[in-house]
C-alpha positions in Angstrom: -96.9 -89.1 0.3 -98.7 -92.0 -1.7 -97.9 -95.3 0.7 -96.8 -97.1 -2.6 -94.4 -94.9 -3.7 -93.4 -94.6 -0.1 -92.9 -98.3 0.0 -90.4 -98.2 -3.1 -88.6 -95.6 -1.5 -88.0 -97.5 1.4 -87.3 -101.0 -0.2 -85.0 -99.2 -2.5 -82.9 -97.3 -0.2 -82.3 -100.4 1.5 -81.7 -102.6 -1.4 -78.1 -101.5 -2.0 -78.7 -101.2 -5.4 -78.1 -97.3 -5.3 -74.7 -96.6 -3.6 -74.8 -93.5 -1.0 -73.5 -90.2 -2.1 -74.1 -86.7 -0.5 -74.0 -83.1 -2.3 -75.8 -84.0 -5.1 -78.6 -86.1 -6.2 -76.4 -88.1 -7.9 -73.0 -87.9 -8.9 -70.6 -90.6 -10.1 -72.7 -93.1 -9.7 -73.8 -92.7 -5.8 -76.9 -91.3 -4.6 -78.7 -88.8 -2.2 -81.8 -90.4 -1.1 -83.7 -87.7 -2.9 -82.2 -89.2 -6.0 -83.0 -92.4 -5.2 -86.8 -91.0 -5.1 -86.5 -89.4 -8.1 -84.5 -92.6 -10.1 -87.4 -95.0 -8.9 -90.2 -92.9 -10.5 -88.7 -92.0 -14.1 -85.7 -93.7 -15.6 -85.0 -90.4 -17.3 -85.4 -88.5 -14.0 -82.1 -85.9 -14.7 -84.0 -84.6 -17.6 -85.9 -82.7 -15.4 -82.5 -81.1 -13.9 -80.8 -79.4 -17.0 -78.6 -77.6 -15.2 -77.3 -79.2 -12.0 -78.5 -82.5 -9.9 -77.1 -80.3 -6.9 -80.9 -79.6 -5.7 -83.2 -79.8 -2.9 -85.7 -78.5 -5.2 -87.8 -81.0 -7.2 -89.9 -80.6 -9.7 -92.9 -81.7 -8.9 -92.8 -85.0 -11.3 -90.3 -86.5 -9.4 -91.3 -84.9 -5.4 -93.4 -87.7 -4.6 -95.7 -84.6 -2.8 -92.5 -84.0 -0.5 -92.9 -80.9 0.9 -89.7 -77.8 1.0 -89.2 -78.8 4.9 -89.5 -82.9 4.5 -86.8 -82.7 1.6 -84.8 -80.3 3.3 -84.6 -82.8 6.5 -83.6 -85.2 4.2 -81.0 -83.9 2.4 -79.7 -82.8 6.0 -79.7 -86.4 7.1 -78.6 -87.9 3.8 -75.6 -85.3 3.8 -75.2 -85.0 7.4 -73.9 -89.4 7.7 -77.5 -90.6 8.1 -77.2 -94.2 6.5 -80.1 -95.2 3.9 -81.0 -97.3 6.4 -82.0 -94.7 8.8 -83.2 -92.5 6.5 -85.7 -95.5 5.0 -86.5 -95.5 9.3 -87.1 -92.3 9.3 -89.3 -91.9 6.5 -91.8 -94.9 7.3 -92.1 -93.3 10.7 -92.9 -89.6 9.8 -94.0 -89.4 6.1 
């Protein structure tokens, strides 16, 4: 993962600016953290999802070079009650 895009990731998850959710990459408002990654790198970023933001899969405009496994961890912690703050931890220790 590119270590500036990783940085906004991180500062962004723990900005409060984008409002936790789980299920979906976004919905109503609140956010997996794979949304969050995919809001801070195209303000248009659901075009790429015509037909459901339920998704581990990203297209690879908005995957910041995540791989299957890394985004399935994610959306594991991000849906299993892993705050944004531990999930910004987590990924500035193992991405």
């Amino acid at each position: 993962m590119d270590a500036q895009l990783k940085a906004k990731w991180v500062a962004a998850l723990r900005s409060g600016e984008y409002p936790q959710g789980n299920g979906f990459l976004e919905k109503d408002g609140c956010y997996c953290c794979l949304g969050v990654l995919c809001a801070i790198q195209d303000e248009q970023w659901k075009k790429y999802f015509p037909d459901s933001l339920y998704s581990e899969t990203l297209p690879d405009a908005v995957n910041g070079g995540l791989s299957g496994a890394e985004r399935r961890e994610l959306a594991s912690q991000n849906d299993g009650g892993c705050s944004f703050t531990e999930i910004a931890d987590y990924i500035e220790k193992n991405l």
